[in-house]
C-alpha positions as CSV (number, residue, x, y, z in Angstrom):
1,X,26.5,-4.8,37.4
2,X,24.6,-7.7,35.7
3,X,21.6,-8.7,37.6
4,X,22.0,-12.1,36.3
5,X,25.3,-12.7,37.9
6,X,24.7,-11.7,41.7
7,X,22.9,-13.6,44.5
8,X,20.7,-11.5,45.1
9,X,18.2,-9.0,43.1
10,X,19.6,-5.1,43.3
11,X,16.0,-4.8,43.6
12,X,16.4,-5.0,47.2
13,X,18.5,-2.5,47.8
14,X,15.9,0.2,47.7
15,X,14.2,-1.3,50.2
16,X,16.9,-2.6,52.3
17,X,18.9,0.8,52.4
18,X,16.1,3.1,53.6
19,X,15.7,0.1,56.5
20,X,19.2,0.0,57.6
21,X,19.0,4.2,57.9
22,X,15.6,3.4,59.9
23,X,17.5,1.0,62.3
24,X,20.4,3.1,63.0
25,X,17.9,5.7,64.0
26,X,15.9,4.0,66.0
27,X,19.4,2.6,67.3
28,X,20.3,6.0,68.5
29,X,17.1,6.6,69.8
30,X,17.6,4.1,72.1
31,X,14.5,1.2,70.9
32,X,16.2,-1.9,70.8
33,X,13.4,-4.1,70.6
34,X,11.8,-2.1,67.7
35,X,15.7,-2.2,66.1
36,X,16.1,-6.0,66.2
37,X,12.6,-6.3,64.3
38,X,13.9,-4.1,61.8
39,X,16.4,-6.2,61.3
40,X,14.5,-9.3,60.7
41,X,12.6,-7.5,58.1
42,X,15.9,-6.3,56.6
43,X,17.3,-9.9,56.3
44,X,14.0,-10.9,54.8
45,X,13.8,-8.4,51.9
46,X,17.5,-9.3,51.3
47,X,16.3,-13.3,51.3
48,X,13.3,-12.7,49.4
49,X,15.3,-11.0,46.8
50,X,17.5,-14.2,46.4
51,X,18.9,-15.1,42.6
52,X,19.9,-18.8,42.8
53,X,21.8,-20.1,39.6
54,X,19.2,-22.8,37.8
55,X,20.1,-25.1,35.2
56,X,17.6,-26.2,32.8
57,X,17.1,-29.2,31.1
58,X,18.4,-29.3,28.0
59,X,15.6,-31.7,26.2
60,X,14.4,-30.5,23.2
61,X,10.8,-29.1,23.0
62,X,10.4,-29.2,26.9
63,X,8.6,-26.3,28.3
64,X,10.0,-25.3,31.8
65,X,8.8,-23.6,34.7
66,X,8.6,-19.4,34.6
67,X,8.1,-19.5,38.7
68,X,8.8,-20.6,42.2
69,X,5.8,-22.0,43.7
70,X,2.8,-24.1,43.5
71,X,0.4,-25.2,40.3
72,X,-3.0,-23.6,41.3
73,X,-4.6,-24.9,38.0
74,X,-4.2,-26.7,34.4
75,X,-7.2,-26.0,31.8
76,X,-7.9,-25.3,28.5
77,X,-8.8,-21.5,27.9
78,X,-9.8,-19.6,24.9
79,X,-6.8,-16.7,24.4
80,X,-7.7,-14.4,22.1
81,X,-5.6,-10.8,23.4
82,X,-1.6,-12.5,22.5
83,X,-2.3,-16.2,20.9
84,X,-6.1,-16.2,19.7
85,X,-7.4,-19.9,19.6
86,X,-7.3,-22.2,22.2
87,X,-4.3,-23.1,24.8
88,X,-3.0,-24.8,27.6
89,X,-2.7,-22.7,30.8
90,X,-0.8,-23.8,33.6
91,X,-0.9,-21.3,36.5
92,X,1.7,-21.2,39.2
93,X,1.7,-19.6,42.5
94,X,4.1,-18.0,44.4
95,X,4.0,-17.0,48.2
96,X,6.1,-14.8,49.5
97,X,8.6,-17.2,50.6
98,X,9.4,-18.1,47.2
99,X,12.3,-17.1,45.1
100,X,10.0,-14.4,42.9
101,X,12.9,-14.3,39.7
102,X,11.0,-15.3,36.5
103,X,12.4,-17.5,34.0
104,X,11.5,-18.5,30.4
105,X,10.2,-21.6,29.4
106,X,11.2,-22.4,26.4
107,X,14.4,-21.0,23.8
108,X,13.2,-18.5,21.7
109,X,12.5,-14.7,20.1
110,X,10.2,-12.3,22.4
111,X,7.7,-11.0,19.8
112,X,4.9,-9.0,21.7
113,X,5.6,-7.5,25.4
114,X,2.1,-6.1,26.6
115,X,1.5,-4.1,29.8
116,X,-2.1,-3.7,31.5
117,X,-2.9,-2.2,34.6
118,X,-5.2,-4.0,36.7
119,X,-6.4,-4.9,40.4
120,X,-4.4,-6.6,43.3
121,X,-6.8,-9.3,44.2
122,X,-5.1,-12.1,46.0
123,X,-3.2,-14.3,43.3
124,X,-4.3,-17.7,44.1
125,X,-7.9,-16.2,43.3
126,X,-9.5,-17.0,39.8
127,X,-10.5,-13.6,39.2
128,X,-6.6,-12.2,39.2
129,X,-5.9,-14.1,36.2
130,X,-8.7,-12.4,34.5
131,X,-8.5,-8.7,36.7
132,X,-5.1,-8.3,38.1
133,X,-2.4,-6.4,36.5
134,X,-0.4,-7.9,34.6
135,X,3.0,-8.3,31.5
136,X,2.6,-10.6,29.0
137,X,5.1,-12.2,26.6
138,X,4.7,-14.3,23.5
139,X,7.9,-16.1,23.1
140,X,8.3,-17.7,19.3
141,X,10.5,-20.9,19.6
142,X,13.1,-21.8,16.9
143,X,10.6,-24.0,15.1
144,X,8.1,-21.5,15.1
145,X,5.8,-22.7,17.7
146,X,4.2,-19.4,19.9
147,X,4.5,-19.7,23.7
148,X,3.0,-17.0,25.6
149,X,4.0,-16.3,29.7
150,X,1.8,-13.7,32.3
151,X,3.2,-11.9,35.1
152,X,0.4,-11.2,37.4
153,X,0.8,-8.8,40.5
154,X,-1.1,-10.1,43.8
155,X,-2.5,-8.8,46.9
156,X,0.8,-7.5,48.4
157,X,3.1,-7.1,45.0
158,X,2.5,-4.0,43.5
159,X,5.2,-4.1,40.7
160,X,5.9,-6.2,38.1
161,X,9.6,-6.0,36.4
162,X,10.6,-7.0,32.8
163,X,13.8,-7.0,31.9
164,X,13.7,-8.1,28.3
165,X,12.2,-6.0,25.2
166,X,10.6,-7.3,21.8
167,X,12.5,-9.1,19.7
168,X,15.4,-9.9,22.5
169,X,17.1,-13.4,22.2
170,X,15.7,-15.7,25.6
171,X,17.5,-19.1,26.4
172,X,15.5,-22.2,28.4
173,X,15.6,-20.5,31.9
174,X,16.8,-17.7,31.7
175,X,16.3,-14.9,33.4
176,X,13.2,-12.7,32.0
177,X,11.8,-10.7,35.2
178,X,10.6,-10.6,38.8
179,X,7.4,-9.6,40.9
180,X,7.6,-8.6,44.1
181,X,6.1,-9.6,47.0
182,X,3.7,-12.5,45.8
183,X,2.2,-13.4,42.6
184,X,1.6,-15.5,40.0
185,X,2.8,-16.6,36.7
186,X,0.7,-18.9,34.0
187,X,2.1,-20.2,30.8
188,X,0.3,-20.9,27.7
189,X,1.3,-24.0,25.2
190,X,-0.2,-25.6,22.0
191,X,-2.9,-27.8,23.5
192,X,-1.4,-31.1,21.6
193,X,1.7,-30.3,24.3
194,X,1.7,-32.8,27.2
195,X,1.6,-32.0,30.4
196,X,4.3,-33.0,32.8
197,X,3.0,-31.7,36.3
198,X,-0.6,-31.6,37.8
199,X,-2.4,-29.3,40.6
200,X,-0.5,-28.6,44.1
201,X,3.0,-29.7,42.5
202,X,5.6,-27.9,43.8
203,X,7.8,-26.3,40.7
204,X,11.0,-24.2,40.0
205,X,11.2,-21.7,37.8
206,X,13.7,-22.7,34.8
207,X,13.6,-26.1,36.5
208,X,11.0,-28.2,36.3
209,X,9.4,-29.3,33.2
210,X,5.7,-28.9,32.9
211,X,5.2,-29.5,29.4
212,X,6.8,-30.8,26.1
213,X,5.5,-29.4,22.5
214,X,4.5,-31.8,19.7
């Protein structure tokens, strides 16, 4: 079954199955109580795992949003392990009530996927852009421009999923990944882009525009 084209993330099922064994269990055992809060949990792994269809603008050169959640910070950073030079970084946050699918900014090639472990400090810390785990992707647009997008594990998420591979095809929005459990997401753009959001706006991923190149 395509991920892409079911509401919600098979993702969950590994969680949701071992809790639906759990409640008939405890079921029989006679703890309803304990039985109707493992329910609740159930039908929040199953709404956390949530695929909404997105549609994303189809402007030329506009750089969307990879996440659900809110902008924690906009700076210009000195990237020298996927870009080298200096960038734009815009870094989202997402709770745990957010949808957690990742989509990619911008229309283009994958050219570099790069994995490294990390810590789990909270995400909407400074020191988990630098520490935490994290994937990385440099996306190459049609006109050649680079555009690189983190996945960066949290406190509670403790897995970080990719579904593309080097040198796969990505379209505006579409769908590239997913963390679980909260996390965060930064993007990197040609520092000549402009900027389309500012801090503590709320964003979709595939969505909202946060920046258009030169």
């Amino acid at each position: 079954m395509d991920y892409k084209k079911v509401p919600i993330i098979l993702d969950a099922f590994r969680f949701v199955v071992p809790l639906v064994l759990l409640i008939a269990g405890v079921l029989w055992w006679g703890k309803t109580g304990l039985a109707i809060v493992l329910v609740l949990l159930a039908l929040f792994v199953v709404w956390f795992f949530r695929n909404p269809e997105r549609t994303a603008p189809p402007d030329p050169g506009v750089i969307v949003s990879p996440a659900d959640g809110r902008v924690l910070k906009i700076e210009e950073v000195d990237e020298d392990e996927l870009l080298g030079g200096t960038w734009t970084k815009v870094s989202i946050f997402m709770s745990i009530f957010n949808v957690h699918v990742n989509r990619s900014p911008c229309q283009g090639v994958v050219r570099a996927i790069r994995y490294r472990k990390g810590k789990f400090f909270s995400a909407n810390m400074d020191k988990a852009s630098t520490e935490n785990e994290r994937n990385s992707l440099v996306i190459e647009t049609d006109g050649g421009t680079k555009i690189a997008v983190i996945q960066i594990a949290g406190l509670i998420a403790r897995r970080i999923v990719c579904w593309v591979r080097e040198e796969g095809v990505l379209q505006r929005g579409e769908r590239f990944g997913l963390i679980r459990f909260g996390s965060r997401l930064e993007v990197f753009m040609p520092v000549d882009s402009d900027v389309l959001v500012k801090v503590g706006d709320r964003v979709k991923a595939g969505y909202t525009k946060v920046g258009k190149l030169p």
